[in-house]
C-alpha positions in Angstrom: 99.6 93.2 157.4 103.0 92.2 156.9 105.9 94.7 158.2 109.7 94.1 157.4 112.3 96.2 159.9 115.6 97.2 157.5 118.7 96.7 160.6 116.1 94.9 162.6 118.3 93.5 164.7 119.9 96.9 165.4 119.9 99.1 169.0 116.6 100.6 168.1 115.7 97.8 165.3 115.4 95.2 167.7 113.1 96.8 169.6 110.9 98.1 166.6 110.8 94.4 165.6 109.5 92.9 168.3 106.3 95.9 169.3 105.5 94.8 165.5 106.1 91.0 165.2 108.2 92.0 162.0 110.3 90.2 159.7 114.1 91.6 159.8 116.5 92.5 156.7 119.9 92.8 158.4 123.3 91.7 158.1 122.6 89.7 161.1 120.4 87.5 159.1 122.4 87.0 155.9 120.7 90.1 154.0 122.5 93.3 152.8 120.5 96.6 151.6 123.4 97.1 149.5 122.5 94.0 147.3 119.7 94.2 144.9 119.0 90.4 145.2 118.6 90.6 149.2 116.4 93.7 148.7 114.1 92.5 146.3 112.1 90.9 149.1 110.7 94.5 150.5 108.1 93.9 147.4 106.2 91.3 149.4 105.3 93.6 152.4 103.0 96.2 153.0 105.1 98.1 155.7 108.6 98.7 155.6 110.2 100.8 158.5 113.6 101.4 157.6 116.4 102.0 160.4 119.3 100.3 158.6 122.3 102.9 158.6 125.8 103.3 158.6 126.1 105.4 161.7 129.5 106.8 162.1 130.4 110.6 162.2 134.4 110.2 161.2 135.5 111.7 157.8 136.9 108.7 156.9 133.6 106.4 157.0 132.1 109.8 154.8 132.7 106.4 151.1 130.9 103.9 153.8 128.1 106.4 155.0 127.4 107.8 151.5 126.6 104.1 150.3 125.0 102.6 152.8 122.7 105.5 153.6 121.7 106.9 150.1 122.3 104.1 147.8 120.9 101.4 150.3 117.8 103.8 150.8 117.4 103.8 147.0 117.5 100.1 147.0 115.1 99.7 149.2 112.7 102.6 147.7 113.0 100.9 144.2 111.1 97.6 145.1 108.1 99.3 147.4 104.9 98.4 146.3 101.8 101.0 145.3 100.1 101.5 148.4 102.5 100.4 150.9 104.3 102.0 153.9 107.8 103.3 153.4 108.9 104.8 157.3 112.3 106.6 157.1 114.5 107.3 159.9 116.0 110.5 159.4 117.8 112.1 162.5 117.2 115.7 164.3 120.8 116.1 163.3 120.1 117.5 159.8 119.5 120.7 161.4 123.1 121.2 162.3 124.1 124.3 164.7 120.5 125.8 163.4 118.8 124.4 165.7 120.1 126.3 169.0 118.2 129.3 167.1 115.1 127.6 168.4 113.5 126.7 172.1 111.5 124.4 170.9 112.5 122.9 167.2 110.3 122.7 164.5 110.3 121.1 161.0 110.6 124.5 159.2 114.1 124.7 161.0 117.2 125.3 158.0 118.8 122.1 157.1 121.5 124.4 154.8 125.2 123.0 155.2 126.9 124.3 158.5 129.3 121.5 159.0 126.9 118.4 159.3 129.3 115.2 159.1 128.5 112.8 156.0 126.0 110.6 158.5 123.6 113.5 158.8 124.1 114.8 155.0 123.0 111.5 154.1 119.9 111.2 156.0 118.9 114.6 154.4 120.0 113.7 151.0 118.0 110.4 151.4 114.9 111.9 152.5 114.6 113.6 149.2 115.1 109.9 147.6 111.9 109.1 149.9 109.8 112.1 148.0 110.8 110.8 144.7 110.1 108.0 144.8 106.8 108.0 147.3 105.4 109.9 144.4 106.9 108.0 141.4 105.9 104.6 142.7 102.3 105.6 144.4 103.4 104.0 148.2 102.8 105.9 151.6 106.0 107.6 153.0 106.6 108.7 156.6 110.1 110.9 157.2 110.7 110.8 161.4 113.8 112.9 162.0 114.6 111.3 165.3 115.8 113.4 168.1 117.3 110.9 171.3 115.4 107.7 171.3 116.6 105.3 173.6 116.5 101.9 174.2 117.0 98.8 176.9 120.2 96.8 176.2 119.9 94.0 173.6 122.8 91.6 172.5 125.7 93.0 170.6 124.2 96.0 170.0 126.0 99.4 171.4 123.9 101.7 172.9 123.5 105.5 172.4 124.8 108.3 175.1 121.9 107.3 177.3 122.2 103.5 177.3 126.3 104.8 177.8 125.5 106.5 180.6 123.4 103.8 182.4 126.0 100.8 181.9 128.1 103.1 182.9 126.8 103.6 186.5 125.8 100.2 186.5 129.4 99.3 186.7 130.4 101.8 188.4 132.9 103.3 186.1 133.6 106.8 185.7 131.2 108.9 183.8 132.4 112.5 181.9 130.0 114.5 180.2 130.4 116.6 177.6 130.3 120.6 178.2 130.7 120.1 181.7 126.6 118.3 181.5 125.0 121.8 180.8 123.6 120.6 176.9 119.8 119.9 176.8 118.2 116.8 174.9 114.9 115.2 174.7 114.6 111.6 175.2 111.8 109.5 173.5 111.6 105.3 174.4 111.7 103.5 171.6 108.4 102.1 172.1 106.8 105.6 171.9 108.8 105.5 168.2 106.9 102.8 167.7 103.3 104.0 168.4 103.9 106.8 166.3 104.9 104.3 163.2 101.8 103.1 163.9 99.9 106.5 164.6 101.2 106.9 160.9 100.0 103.3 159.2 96.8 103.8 160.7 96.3 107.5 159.5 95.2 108.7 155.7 98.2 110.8 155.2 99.8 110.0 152.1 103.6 112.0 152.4 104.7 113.2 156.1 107.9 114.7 157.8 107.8 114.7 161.4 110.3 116.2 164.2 109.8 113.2 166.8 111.2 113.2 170.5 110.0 113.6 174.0 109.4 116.9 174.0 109.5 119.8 176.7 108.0 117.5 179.0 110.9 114.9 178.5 113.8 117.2 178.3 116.4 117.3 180.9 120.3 119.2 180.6 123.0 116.3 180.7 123.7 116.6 184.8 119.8 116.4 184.8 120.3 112.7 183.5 122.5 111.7 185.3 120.6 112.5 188.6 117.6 111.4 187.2 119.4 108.1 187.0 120.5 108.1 190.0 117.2 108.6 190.9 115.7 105.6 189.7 118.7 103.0 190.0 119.2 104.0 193.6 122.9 103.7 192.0 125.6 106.2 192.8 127.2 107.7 189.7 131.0 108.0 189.5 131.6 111.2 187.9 134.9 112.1 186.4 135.4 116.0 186.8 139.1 116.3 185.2 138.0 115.1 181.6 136.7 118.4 179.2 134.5 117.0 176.4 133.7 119.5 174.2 129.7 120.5 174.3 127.9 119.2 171.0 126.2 121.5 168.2 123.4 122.2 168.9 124.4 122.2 172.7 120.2 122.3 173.0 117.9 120.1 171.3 114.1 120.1 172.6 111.4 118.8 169.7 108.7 120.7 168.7 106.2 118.2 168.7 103.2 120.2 167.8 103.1 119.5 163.7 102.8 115.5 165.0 100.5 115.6 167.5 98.2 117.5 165.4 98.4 115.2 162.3 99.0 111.8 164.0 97.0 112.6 167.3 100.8 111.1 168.8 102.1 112.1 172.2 105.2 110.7 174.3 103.0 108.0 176.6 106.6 106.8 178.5 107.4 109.1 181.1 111.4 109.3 182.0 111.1 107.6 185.5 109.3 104.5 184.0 111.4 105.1 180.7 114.7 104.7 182.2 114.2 102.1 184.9 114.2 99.8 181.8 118.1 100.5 181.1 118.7 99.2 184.7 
């Protein structure tokens, strides 16, 4: 089976690459998902997990993002093959401030406008390119709205909050955390994203959207981290107390994982302490 990873040489793409032994389609390696040409190579594989994105929240990028993550989704779409795998990484963040309505958040949650920035529109407007043309074409299409999946370091690549935090205290610079640490996330290894890519390949679904994180189980406040850190470094963190970040919307995020466990049989295997011992 041949697998291509779209930003395979990414944070999480790198990663991805390696569990599968999977070709890359990156700017790193001369190919653009903006360019039709580059593209056209998806058409030879028979898995195609797509993590390449224009990641960046600030209105100005909103041009950038819209491209990159629509039209180069659309790209890509176009030259899938009937019968292949199309995996789609959407982001928990489509949910917006409706997802503090919920303890645990499931996939039924409203993904109405409530301010998203353009990064997270375009996921959500992308994932309806991934229905349209699943059907159209006749390939296999997994959505995974990722909720914090973290990874170890990898060169030139910039980590997300988590991998922040641990270079952080493993140079021992000062560390603030927004809304004072009280926000909840769940945290999911990327090689638990991974097993659930392939929980999907190896499956007879056809179309599927998933929430995906670590669940209740791997859910832990901000300050929570940070100890937990601590814990597992034997490192001291440096915390700076005077700057006020403001908390982020939702200020909770917890996956409901039950819609994935019961259709992909899929479960968080990483447990934090063995988890985040990697970023050290």
């Amino acid at each position: 089976m041949k697998i291509l990873v779209t930003g395979g040489s990414g944070y999480l793409g790198t990663h991805v690459r390696r569990f599968f032994n999977a070709d890359d389609l990156s700017g790193r390696c001369g190919l653009d998902i903006l360019n039709v040409n580059d593209v056209a190579i998806v058409a030879d594989y028979d898995v195609v997990i797509h993590l390449a994105a224009h990641l960046d929240k600030s209105p100005d990028a909103a041009e950038a993002v819209f491209q990159n993550n629509v039209q180069g989704t659309v790209n890509v779409l176009r030259e899938m093959k009937q019968d292949a795998i199309f995996i789609f990484a959407s982001t928990k963040d489509v949910y917006g401030r409706f997802a503090d309505n919920y303890s645990e958040v499931p996939e039924d949650c409203p993904t109405i406008y409530a301010g998203q920035s353009a990064l997270e529109w375009s996921k959500l407007i992308a994932e309806q390119y991934v229905a349209y043309y699943g059907n159209l074409r006749n390939f296999r299409s997994c959505i995974l709205r990722l909720s914090t999946v973290y990874a170890p370091p990898s060169h030139d690549n910039t980590p997300n909050f988590v991998g922040y935090y641990a270079d952080a205290i493993n140079k021992g610079e000062r560390l603030a955390l927004p809304g004072g640490g009280r926000p909840k996330r769940d945290l999911l290894h990327v090689d638990d994203l991974s097993k659930a890519i392939s929980a999907f390949n190896e499956s007879v679904i056809r179309h599927g959207l998933y929430n995906i994180g670590g669940g209740r189980q791997n859910a832990l406040s901000l300050s929570e981290l940070v100890a937990k850190m601590e814990e597992v470094s034997g490192l001291q963190a440096v915390m700076d107390e005077d700057t006020e970040i403001p908390a982020p919307t939702p200020l909770n995020y917890v996956t409901d994982l039950s819609l994935i466990s019961q259709e992909l049989g899929w479960k968080p295997e990483i447990g934090l302490n063995e988890g985040l011992k990697e970023l050290f």
